[in-house]
N, C-alpha and C positions, 0 to 999 in steps of 0.2 A: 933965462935962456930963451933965446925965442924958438916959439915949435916952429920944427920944418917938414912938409908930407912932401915926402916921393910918391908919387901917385905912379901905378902899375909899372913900378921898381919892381924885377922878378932877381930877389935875394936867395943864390944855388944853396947853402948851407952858412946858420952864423956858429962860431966858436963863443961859447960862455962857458968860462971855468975847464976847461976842457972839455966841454959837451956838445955834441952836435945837435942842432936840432934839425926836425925834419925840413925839406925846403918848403915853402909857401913862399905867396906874394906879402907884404908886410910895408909896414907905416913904420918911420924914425919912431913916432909917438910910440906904438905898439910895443917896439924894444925896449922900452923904457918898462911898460905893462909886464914884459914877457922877465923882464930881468927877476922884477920886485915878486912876482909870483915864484920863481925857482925860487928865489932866497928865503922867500915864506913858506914853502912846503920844505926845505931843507932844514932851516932852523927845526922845523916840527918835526923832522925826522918821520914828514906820513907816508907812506905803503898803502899798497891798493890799488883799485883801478877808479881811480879819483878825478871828480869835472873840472877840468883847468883850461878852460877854452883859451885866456892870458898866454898858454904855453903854447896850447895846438889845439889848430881849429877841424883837426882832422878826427871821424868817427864819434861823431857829435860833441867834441869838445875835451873828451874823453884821454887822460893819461896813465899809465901806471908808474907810481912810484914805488921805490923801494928804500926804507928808510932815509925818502927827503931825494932821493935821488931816481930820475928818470931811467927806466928799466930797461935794459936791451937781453932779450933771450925769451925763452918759454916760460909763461905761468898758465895753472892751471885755475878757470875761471867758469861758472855758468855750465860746467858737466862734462869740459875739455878743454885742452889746451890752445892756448892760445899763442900767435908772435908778436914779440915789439921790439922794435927799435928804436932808443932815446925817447921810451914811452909809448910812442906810437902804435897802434896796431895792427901789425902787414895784413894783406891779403892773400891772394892766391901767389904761390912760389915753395920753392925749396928752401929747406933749415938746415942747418947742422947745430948738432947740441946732443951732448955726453957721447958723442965717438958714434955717433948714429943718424940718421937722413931722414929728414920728416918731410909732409906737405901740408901745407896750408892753403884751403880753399877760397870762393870767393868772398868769404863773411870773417878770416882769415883763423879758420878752425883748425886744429888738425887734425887731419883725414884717416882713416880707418878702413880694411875691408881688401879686395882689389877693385883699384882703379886705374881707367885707361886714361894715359897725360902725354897729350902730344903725340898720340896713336900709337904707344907702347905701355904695354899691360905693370903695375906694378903691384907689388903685397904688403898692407901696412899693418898685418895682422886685424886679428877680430876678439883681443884679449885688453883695450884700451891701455896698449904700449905704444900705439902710434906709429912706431919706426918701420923704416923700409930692410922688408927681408925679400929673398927669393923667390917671385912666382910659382905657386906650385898645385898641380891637378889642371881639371881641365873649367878652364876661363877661359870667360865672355872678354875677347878684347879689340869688338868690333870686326875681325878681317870678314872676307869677302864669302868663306865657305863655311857650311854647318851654322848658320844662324850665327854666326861670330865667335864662333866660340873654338879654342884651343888649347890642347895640351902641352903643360910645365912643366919642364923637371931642374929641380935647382936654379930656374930663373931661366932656364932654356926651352928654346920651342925643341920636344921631346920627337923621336925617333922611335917606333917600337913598339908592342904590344902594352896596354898599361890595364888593369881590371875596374870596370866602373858601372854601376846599377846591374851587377849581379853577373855580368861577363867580363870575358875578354875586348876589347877594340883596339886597332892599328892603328896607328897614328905616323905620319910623317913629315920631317917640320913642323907639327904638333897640329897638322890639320888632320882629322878623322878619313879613313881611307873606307871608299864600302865594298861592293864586291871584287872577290880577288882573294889569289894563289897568298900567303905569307908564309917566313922564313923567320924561326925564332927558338934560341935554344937548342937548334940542331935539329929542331921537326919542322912540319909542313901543317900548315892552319891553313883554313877558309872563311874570308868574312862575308856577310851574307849582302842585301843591297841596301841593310841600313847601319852597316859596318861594325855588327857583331859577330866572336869567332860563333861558328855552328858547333853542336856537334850530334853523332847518332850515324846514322844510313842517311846520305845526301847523296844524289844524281848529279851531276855537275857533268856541261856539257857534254850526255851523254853519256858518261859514266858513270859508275857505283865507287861511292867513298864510305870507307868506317872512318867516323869521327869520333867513336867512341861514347859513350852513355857517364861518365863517372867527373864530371866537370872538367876533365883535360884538354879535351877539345882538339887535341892533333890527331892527326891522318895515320891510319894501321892501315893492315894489312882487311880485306874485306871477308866477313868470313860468315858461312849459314847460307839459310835460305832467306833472299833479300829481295825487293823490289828495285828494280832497274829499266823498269819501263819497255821492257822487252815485248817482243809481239807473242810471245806463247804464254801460256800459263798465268794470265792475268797480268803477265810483266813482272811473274819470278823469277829470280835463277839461281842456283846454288853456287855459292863459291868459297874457295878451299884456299886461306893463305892469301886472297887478294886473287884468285885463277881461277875462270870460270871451271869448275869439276865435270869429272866423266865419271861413274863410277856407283855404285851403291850407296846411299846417306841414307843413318834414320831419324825418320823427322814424326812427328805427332802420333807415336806408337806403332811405328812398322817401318819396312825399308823402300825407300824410293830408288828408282834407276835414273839418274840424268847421261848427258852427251853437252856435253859445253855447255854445262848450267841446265841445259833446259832437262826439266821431267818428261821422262817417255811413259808412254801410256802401255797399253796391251804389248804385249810382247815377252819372247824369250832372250835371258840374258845369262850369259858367263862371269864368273865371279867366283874368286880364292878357289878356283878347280871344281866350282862346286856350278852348277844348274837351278837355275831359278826363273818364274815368270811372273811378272805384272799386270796388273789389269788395267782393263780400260779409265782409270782414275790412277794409274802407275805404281800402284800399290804393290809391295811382295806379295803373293797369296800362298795359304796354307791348306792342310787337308786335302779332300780329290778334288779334284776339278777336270770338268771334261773343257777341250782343247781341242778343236777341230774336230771332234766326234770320236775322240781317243781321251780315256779318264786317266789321270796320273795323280799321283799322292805325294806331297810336299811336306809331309809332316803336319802336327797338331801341337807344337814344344817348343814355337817360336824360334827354332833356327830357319825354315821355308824352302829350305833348298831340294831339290829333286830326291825321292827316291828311287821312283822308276814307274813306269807305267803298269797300269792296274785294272781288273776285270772283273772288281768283284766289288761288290756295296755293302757295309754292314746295314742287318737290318735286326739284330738286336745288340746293344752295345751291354760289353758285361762291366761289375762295379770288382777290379777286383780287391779291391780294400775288405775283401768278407771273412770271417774266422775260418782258420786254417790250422793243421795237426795234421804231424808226422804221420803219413800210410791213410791219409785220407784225400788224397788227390781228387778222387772223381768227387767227391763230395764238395768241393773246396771249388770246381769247375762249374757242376752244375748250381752253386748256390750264387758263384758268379756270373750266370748268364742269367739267373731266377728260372731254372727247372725245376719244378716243384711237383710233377706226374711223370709215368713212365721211365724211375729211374732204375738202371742198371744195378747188377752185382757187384760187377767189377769194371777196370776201365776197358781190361781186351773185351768184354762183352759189350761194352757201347760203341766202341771201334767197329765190333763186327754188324753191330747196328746201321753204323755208316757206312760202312762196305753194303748191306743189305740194298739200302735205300736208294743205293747211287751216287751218294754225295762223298766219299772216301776220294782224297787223290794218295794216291802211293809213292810218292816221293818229297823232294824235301825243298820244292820251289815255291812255298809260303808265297801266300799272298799280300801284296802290297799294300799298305792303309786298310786295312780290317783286321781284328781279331778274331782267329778260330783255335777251337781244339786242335790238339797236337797230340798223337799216340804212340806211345813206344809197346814192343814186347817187351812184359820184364816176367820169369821164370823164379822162383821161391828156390831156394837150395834146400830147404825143410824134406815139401814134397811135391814137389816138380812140375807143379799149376803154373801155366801162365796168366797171372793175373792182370800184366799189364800195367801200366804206366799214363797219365795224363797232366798236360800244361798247356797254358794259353799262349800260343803267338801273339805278341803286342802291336804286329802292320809294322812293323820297322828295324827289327836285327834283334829283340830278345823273348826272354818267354818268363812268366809271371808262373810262379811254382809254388803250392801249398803253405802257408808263414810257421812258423814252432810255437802252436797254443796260441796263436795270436790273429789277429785281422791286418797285420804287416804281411804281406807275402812276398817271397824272395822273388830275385831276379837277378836271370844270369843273359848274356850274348851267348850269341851263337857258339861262340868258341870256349864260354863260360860251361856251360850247359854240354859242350864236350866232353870238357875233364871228369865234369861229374857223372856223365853214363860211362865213361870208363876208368871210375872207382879214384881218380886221381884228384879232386875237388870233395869234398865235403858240402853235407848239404843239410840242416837240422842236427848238428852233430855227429855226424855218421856221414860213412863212406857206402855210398850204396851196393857196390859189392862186396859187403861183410856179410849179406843175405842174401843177394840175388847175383843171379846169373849176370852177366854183361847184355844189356840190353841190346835192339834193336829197333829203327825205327819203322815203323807201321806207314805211319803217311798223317795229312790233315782234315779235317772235315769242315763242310760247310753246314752243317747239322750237328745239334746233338740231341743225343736219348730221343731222335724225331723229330725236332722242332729243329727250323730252321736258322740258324746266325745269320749268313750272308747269302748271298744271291748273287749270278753270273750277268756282268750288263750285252 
């Protein structure tokens, strides 16, 4: 036969046996090459990725066979899979194979991971499955904002709050959104300017937001003493419900007074009918306190509120926790202020001591924030001594009364301390007029047995 060369003859696809092979440029002579090589790896039935340059001169000569036969589909080779068609080994492009979408790179690998193909993001898993599943999280896929990078959801650019390095972030069309009002779940969030939710006490133009402390991050109601950048109080202000407050709050062991959040300093204030004042640091204050060059007493018992105005100073204070026994009153009194000289018989003789002295008032307008003795007449039915009666006013509406054998001592109100001088109250067991006359009251003293309790300012 005589040889014939087609010189740069560009042959689209030849048919042998039913097999395509890939197209190349090629020589009559060559076909002849290219036949006897099929029929000789066929006979042998070899598999593999076998040098058959006779076959194809593509990927340095390189074919895969499969039992003698030119391979079209995916094998796996060198640590991944690979494409071929009629042997050959594709490059970069798309596969289809077992009902699922691959890619093959430029060295014609397939691809793993996500990768951007033609400026859209795809997911080929990172479990060397290869195949193409749904985009998902936030991927690098190139575009213009946040460094390229955008959020997935099921293969979509995502809409929405999604949680990532330890917060929330908003996403829209799956680009990252930074500061700004969001809407999600029925609440209100705030992203901050590098587009995470916040949360805690935030200021936002101007105002006070509770975003809460417990990783939720949506927007309450504002509530406490908060920082708001205010011009008083260092830029605190109290608010009640998300409402700047008017009103009394207790905040770090006592009561404050605000007016639209802000704390008032010195002053007098109304509150649940009751009277109270502030100081200059807007604190409630207790005990006396002189007020414009007038002393008043607010109590010592942490309620602070007004008793009334007052003119007297203690200047010994008694303990009355001291051991106390029925018909030992004056005992029980003096052991309470610590008198320990010049002590009386009886209490009408120490009364009449304070009468002596000057210090006696004869009526029953007890003095405010001080405690002083207290004197009744009480008359013996026996034999008809007035020996009298003694208890401490407490500066505030009761009187501290002798205890039963004990360092307890009773205590009755003023209206308490009624019934029992006239026999209708119990007091140690006993009705006090099952021996004595119905008392009388004497008056109080700023002294006893001599020595002075309080003093007039």
């Amino acid at each position: 036969m005589t040889k014939i060369s087609y010189k740069n003859l560009a042959i689209g696809f030849l048919t042998f046996g039913g097999l395509l092979i890939g197209s190349s440029v090629v020589h009559a002579d060559s076909t002849s090459e290219q036949e006897t090589a099929l029929q000789s790896f066929g006979s042998s039935h070899a598999s593999g990725y076998l040098y058959a340059p006779a076959v194809s001169q593509e990927n340095g000569g390189y074919v895969w066979f499969e039992n003698g036969q030119p391979y079209t589909g995916f094998r796996y080779y060198a640590g991944t899979f690979y494409w071929f068609v009629n042997g050959v080994r594709q490059n970069e492009g798309w596969r289809q194979a077992w009902g699922f979408t691959y890619y093959t790179d430029q060295d014609g690998r397939a691809v793993q991971g996500t990768r951007v193909i033609d400026g859209k993001a795809y997911n080929f898993g990172d479990d060397n499955t290869f195949y193409s599943r749904p985009v998902q999280g936030y991927v690098w896929d190139g575009s213009s904002e946040n460094g390229g990078y955008r959020w997935y959801e099921n293969g979509q650019l995502y809409t929405g709050f999604r949680y990532y390095a330890g917060t929330y972030y908003w996403f829209v069309d799956g680009v990252r959104q930074n500061a700004g009002w969001r809407q999600a779940w029925g609440l209100t969030y705030y992203t901050d300017q590098d587009g995470r939710a916040v949360q805690g006490n935030q200021v936002i133009d101007g105002k006070a937001y509770n975003l809460g402390d417990d990783n939720t991050f949506y927007s309450r109601p504002v509530q406490g003493y908060v920082w708001d950048g205010s011009s008083e109080n260092g830029g605190y202000r109290w608010y009640e419900n998300g409402q700047l407050y008017s009103g009394f709050r207790y905040y770090a062991g006592t009561y404050y007074w605000f007016v639209d959040g802000v704390r008032q300093n010195a002053g007098w204030r109304q509150a649940w009918g009751l009277t109270y004042y502030t100081d200059q640091d807007g604190r409630a204050v207790e005990g006396i306190r002189n007020i414009d060059g007038k002393s008043y007493y607010f109590g010592d018992d942490g309620s602070y509120f007004l008793r009334g105005e007052t003119n007297y100073r203690q200047t010994v204070s008694p303990n009355v926790n001291v051991y106390g026994g029925p018909g030992l009153c004056l005992q029980y009194v003096d052991d309470a202020f610590g008198i320990n000289s010049n002590r009386s018989y009886s209490a009408k003789v120490s009364a009449d001591k304070a009468g002596w002295n000057g210090t006696m008032h004869y009526d029953n307008q007890f003095p405010v924030g001080v405690k002083v003795p207290v004197y009744w007449n009480l008359i013996s039915k026996d034999d008809g001594v007035n020996y009298g009666h003694i208890a401490i006013w407490d500066g505030k509406g009761g009187f501290y009364w002798e205890g039963n054998n004990s360092s307890t001592p009773n205590y009755f109100t003023v209206d308490e301390m009624n019934q029992v001088m006239s026999g209708t109250r119990p007091v140690n067991g006993h009705y006090l007029t099952e021996n004595w006359q119905t008392p009388s009251l004497i008056g109080w003293s700023t002294s006893l047995e001599g020595h002075s309790i309080a003093e007039h300012l």
